[in-house]
N, C-alpha and C positions, 0 to 999 in steps of 0.2 A: 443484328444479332449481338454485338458487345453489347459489354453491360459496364455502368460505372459502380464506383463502390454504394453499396449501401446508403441511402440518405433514407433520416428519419421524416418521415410526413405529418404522423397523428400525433407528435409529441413538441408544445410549443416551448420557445426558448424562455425559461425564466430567467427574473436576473432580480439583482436587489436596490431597491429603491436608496439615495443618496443618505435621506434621512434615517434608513436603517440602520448604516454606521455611529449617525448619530445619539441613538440608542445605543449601540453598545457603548460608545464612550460614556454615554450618561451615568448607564451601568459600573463601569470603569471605577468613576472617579465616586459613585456611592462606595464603593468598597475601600476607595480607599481613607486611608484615620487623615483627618484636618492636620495639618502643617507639613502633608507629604507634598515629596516633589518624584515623579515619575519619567522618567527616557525610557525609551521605546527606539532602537534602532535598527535599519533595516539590513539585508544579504549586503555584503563589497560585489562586486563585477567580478567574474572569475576570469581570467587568462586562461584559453584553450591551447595555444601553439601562437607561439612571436605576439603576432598584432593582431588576432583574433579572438573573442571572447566568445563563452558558452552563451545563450540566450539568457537574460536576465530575467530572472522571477524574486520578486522581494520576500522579506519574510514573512511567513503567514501570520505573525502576530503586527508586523504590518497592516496586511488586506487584513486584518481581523478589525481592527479599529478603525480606518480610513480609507482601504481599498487603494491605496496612493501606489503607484507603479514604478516611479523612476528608483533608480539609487543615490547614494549617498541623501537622505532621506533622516530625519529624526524627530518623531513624535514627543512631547513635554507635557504633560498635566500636572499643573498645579493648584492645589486644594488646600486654600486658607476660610478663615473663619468667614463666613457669608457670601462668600467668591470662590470659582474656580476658573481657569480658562485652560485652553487646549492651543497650544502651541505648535507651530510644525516648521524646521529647517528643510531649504530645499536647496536646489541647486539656481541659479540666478539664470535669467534669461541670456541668451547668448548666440545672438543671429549667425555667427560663421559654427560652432559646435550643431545646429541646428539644421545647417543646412549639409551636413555630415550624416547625423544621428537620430534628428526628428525634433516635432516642436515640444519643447520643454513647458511644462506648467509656472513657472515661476512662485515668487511670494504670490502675487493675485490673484493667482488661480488656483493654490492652495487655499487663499480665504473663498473664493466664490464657487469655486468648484467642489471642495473637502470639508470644507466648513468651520477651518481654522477661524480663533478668534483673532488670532495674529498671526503673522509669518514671518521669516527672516530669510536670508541667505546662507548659508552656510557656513560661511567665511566671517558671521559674526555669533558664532556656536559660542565662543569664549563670553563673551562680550557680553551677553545676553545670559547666557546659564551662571556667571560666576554670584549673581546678586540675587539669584532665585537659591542657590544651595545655600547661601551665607543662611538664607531667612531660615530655611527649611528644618522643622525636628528631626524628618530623617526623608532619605533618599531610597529611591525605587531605580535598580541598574542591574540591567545583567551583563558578567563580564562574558566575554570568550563567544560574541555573536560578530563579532564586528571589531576587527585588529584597530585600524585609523580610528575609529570612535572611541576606544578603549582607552587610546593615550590620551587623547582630549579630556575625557570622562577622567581620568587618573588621575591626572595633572589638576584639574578643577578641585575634585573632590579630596584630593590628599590634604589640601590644607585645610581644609573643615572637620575630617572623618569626621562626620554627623555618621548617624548608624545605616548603615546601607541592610537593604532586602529585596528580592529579587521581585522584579512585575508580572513575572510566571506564575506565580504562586496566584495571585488573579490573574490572569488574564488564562492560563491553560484550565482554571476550573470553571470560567466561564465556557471556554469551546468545547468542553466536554458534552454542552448539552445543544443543539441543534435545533433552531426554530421552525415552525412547517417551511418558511422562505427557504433557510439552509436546505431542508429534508429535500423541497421540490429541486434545488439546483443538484442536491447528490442522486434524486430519483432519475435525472436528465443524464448526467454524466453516468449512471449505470446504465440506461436504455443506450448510450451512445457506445460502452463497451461492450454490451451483448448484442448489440450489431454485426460487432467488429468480429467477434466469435465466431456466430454464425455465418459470414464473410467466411473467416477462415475453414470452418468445416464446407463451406462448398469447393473453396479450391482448391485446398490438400489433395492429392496422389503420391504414390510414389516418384523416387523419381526427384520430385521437388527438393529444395534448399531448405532450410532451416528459415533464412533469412528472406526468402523469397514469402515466406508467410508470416513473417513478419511483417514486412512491405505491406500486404494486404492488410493487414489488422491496424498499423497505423494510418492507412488513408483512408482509413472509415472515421478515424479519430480526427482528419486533418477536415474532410470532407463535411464533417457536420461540427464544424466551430468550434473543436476541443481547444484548445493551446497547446498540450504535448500530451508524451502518455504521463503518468504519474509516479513512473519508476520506468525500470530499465525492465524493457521487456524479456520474458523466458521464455523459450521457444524451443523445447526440448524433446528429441527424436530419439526415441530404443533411450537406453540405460543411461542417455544424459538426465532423462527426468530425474532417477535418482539422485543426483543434484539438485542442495535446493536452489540454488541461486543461482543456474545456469545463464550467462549470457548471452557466451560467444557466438549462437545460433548461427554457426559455418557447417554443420554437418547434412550432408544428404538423409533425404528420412528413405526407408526400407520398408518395402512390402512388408505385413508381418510386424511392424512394428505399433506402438501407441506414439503419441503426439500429447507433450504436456504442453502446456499454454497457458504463462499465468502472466497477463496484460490486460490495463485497464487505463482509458485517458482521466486530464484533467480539467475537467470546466469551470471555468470562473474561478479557480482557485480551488475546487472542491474536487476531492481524488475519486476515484474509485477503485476496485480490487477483482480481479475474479478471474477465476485458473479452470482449464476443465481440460480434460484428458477425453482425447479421441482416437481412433485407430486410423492412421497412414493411409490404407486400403478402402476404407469405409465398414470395415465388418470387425467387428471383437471375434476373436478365439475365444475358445471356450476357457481357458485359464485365466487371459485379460477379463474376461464377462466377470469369473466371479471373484476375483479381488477387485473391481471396480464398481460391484453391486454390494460389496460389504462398506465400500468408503459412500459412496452414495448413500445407504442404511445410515452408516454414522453422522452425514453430515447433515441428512433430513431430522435425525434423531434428535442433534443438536440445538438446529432453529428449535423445532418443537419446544426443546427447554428454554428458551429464551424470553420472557415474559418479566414485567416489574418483580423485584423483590429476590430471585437467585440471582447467584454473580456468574464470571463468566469460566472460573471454576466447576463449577455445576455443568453448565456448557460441557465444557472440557473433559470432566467424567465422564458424564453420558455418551462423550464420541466414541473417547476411550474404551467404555465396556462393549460398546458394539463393535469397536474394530476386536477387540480380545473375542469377543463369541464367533465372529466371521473366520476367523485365525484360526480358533479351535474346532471348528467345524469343518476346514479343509485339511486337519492335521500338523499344521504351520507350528503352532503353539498345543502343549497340552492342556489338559482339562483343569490341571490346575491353575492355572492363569486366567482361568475365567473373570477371576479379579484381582483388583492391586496387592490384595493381602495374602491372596494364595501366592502369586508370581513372587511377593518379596519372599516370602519361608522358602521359597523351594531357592533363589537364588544366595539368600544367607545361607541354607545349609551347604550349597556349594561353597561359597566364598568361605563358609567355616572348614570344609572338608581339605578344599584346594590350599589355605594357610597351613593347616595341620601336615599335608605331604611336604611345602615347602621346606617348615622345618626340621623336618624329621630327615629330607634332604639336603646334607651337609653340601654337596658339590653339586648343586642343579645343572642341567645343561639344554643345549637348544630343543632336540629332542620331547624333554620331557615338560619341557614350557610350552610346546608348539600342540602336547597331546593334552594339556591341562587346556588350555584355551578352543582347543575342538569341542570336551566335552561340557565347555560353558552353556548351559543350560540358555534358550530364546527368550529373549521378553518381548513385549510391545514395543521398547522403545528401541529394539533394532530396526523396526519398521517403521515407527513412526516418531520421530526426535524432536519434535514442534511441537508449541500452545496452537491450540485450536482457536485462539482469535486475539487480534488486537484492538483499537481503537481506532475507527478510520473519519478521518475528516477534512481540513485544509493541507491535514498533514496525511500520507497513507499509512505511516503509522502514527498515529496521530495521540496526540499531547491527554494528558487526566492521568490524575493517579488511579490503580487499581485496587486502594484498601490502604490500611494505614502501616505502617511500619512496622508494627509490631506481628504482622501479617504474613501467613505464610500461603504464597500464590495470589490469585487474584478474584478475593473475595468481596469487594463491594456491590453491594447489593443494586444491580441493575435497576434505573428510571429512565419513568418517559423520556425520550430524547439522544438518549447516549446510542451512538452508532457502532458497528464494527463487525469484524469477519467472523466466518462458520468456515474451518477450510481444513478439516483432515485428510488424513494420507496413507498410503503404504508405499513404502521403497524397500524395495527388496533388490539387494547389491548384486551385480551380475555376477558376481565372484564369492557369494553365498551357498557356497556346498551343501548346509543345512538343512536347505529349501529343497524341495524339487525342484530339478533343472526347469520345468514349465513355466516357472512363478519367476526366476531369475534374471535380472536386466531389467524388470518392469519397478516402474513409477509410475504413482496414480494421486492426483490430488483435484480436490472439488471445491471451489470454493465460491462463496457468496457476502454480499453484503448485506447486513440487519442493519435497522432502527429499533427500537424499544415503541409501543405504544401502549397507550391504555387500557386497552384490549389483547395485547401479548406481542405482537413484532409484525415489521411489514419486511419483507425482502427486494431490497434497491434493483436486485440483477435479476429477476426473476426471468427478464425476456430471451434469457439462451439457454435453448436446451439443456439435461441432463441425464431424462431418461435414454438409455441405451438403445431403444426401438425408435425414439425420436432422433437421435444423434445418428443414426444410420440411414434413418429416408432423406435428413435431411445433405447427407453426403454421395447420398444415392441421387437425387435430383440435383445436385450440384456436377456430379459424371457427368448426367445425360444432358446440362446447358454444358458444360463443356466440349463435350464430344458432338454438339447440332453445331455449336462455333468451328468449331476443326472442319467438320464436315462442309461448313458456308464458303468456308473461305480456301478450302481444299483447289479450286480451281485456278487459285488468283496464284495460289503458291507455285501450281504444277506451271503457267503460263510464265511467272518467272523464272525458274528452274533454265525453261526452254530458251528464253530469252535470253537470259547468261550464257546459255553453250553458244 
């Protein structure tokens, strides 16, 4: 009768072939101008407490180019007339470190494994870099990734100041765009987190810890070969949801209550993203049902916009107007809010109105601050304070510009390949007198993952529930395996009971 977590069967493990890094660097060093000299360095090792460190994950412009794992690590491309070669420091082999911390790739295995054209130790970073910058027209560095490598880097490059420019500027507009290879490792890593979900909605009850489903959600992640989760999981019980960032996931969840849940692992490097709100008990109230069928509206609404050619502004309105129609349909928001335009007249002419008594009130006092801020008129964004997506990829929120600088929000015009979230919301403050008491304490956010395709978008996360009738049978059959188990092993308990007296 136990069951273990979730394991996926019909979904095989991709991965990316060695030569594929080699592609990107190809790529790399096309863009970049003849007489460049490029570094590329990786995360330091973090200190957790004394002599412990957090697990080491390099930086993903690292795995971007070489997939190389250790630290203290530094990628070099150098691009002269008719030649380039690709460079990599590493750390040296070193049998008693090894027999500590695990076997080291050394310089050789950086050439046969990584596909360095060279390789060095680390400890001749100087030695080696100082006669490549001397040649160089200008240098590729970014400061503030890496403290130790920055003084090195300093120290070298100060007496040349040749003109330095950042390797970001390539290397983040290339990961902006996601090959099918990428796509298939974030399609894996999404099926891997809506496991974990669905996991989770079987064995929520009341009663339950915060953190105890949490537990459950990450050894779905652990159980089918994630590495970690991709952020710090939220696992939010009654009115923590309205919190975005909730961590602490130490609260008892409550009959009665929703359950926000917004956790996803990382595979090979590749994030994923996805939040969905469910009820504690297995049943929506009818107040939860319809602020969580207006966020649902909005965020099906959203993908739908999602196709080559709008940005992700477009996106964002279209969620926008449907959470605003859902609001004004329960009386949450008036009728003039139906859109951004109406909502700003009505709050300027407050803001116009409320200035004008300020003034004309020589001696203001708590009182009349306290009645001037009651009758501040509701907008969207008491409910909803977020952009409706980011960029998701090595990173969860993940690196590309959104339009150009002169740009107001995040207008560039969505292509094939550019990834990222669909995840509107309503939080409504427990301590929102405004509201009807019914709608208060509740947090509700829905969230998925896009790709852009040819044909208009695929959805990474699509395999956990979200309709409301699904999200309930499926919490409803996770009761009745729960309670056949309780009932299995009901005998084994009551004979130890006895056995103790």
């Amino acid at each position: 009768m136990n069951k273990t977590p979730y394991k996926l069967t019909a979904s095989p493990r991709p991965a990316l072939a060695p030569d594929f890094f080699a592609g990107r660097r190809k790529e790399f060093l096309k863009r970049l101008p003849v007489g460049s000299v490029a570094v590329i360095v990786t995360n330091p090792e973090r200190t957790r407490s004394n002599d412990t460190e957090y697990a080491y994950r390099p930086s993903s412009d690292m795995l971007y180019l070489s997939n190389f794992p250790e630290p203290e690590a530094v990628l070099v491309f150098v691009k002269a007339k008719g030649k380039s070669r690709f460079i990599m420091f590493v750390r040296p082999k070193d049998r008693t470190r090894e027999i500590w911390t695990g076997v080291r790739f050394g310089p050789e295995g950086a050439v046969n494994q990584f596909g360095a054209d060279e390789a060095h130790t680390i400890d001749e970073f100087d030695s080696v870099m100082r006669p490549l910058l001397a040649e160089a027209d200008q240098v590729y560095y970014r400061f503030d990734r890496n403290e130790h490598f920055d003084q090195q880097f300093r120290a070298l490059w100060g007496k040349s100041q040749k003109p330095l420019v950042s390797p970001e500027e390539i290397i983040h507009e290339m990961r902006l765009f996601k090959s099918p290879a990428e796509i298939a490792i974030m399609r894996h890593a999404g099926a891997i987190s809506a496991a974990a979900h669905i996991e989770a909605m079987r064995h929520t009850r009341p009663g339950m810890m915060e953190y105890q489903v949490q537990a459950s959600l990450e050894a779905v992640f652990k159980w089918n070969g994630a590495s970690y989760p991709a952020y710090t999981s939220i696992v939010g019980g009654g009115s923590n949801a309205t919190c975005l960032h909730y961590i602490e996931n130490k609260a008892a969840l409550n009959d009665g209550d929703l359950l926000l849940i917004d956790a996803a692992c990382e595979f090979d490097g590749f994030a994923s993203d996805i939040t969905r709100t469910f009820p504690v008990n297995g049943k929506f109230s009818p107040a939860q049902r319809e602020l969580y069928e207006i966020v649902l509206a909005a965020e099906k609404a959203g993908i739908a916009m999602a196709r080559p050619g709008v940005c992700l502004a477009d996106v964002h309105e279209t969620a926008c107007n449907t959470l605003r129609a859902g609001l004004v349909r329960l009386g949450i928001l008036p009728k003039t809010h139906l859109t951004a335009a109406g909502e700003k007249k009505v709050v300027d002419a407050w803001t116009k109105k409320n200035e004008k008594a300020k003034s004309a009130n020589k001696e203001p006092n708590k009182k009349a601050s306290k009645k001037a801020n009651a009758d501040k008129p509701l907008t969207l964004f008491d409910f909803f304070m977020h952009g409706t997506s980011h960029w998701i990829g090595l990173d969860v929120h993940d690196v590309g510009t959104y339009g150009t600088r002169s740009q107001v929000g995040k207008k560039r015009p969505l292509q094939v390949g550019m990834a990222f979230t669909v995840e509107p919301g309503i939080y409504v403050m427990a301590d929102e007198t405004r509201v009807p008491a019914k709608y208060r304490g509740i947090g509700i956010r829905i969230e998925d993952d896009v790709v852009i395709t040819a044909k208009g978008n695929e959805v990474l996360t699509a395999g956990v529930a979200k309709e409301v009738d699904e999200i309930e049978a499926i919490m409803a059959a996770g009761r009745a395996h729960n309670e056949a188990v309780e009932q299995h092993f009901a005998p084994l308990k009551a004979a130890s009971k006895r056995r103790a007296k």
